[in-house]
C-alpha positions in Angstrom: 0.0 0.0 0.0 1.2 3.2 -0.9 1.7 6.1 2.1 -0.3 9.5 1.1 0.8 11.5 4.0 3.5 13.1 3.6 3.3 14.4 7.6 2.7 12.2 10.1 3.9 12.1 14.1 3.6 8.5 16.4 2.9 11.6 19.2 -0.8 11.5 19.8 -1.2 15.3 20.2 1.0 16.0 17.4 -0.6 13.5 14.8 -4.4 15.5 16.0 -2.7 18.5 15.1 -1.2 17.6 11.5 -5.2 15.7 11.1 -6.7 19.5 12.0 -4.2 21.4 10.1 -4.9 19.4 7.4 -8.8 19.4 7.6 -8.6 23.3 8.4 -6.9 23.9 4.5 -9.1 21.9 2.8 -12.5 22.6 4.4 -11.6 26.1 4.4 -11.8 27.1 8.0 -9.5 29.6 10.0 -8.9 27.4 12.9 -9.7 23.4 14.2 -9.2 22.8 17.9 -9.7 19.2 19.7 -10.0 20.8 24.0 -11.1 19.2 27.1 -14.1 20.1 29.2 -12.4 22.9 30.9 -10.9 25.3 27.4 -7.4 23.3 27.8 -6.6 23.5 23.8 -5.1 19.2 23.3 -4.3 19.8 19.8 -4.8 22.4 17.1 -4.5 24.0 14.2 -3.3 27.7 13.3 -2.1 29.9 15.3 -1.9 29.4 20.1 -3.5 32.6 20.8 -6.7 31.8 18.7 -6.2 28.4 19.2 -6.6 29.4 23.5 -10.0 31.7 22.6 -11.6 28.9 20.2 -10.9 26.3 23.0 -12.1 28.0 26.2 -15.1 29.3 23.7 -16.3 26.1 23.0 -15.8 24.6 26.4 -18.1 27.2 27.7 -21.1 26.6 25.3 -20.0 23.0 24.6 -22.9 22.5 27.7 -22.0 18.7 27.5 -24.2 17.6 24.3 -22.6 15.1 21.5 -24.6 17.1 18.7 -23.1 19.2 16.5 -23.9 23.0 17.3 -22.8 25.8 15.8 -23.0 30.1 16.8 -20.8 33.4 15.4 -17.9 34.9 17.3 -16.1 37.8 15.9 -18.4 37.9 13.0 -17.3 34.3 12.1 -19.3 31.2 12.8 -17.8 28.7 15.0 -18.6 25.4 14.8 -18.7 22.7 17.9 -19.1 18.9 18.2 -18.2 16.6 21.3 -15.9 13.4 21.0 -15.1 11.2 24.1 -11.8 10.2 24.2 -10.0 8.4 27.0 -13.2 7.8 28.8 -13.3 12.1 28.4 -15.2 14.3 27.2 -13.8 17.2 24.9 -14.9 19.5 22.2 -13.7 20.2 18.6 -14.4 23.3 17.5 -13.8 24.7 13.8 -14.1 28.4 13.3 -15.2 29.3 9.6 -17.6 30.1 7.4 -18.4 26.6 6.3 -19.6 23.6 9.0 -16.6 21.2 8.4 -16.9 17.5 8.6 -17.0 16.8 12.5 -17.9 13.3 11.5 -14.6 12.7 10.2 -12.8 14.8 12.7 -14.2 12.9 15.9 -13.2 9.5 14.2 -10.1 10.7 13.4 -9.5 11.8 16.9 -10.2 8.1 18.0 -7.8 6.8 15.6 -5.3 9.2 17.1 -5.9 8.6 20.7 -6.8 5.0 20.5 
């Protein structure tokens, strides 16, 4: 079989990060962040600072529900859906004009983490 990444990490966080980074380029988004319950960013895509405000965003309107749910910050739509991962629950959150594929994302982040 032949290997289509060209990026790849055997470091849990890093591998979620190169999985968002890539999702974030080709879905179109401005940022992609896997967090905990509490806003701790555990892997991301662009840039920390946003990366921190996406994060503690999501944790605080997350409100605990596995559907996908969606609201504007800054003028741009962010974009929320929980995953459990080591028995935990966390958050990704995409912030973009487009709702990415969160389906993918969440069992990508079980791949990851697994």
């Amino acid at each position: 079989m032949i290997e289509k990444r060209r990026n790849r990490s055997e470091i849990s966080g890093t591998a979620a990060g190169l999985y968002l980074r890539s999702a974030r380029q080709r879905q179109g988004l401005k940022e992609f962040v896997l967090a905990d319950q509490s806003g701790l960013v555990i892997a991301a895509s662009g840039t920390p600072d946003r990366a921190e405000v996406v994060a503690s965003m999501a944790a605080m309107r997350d409100a605990g529900s596995e559907h996908d749910a969606g609201f504007d910050i800054r003028d741009e739509e962010m974009h929320l859906s929980g995953v459990t991962i080591f028995g935990q629950r966390c958050v990704l959150a995409a912030l973009g004009p487009r709702r990415p594929d969160m389906v993918a994302a969440a069992a990508a982040m079980h791949r990851i983490f697994a």
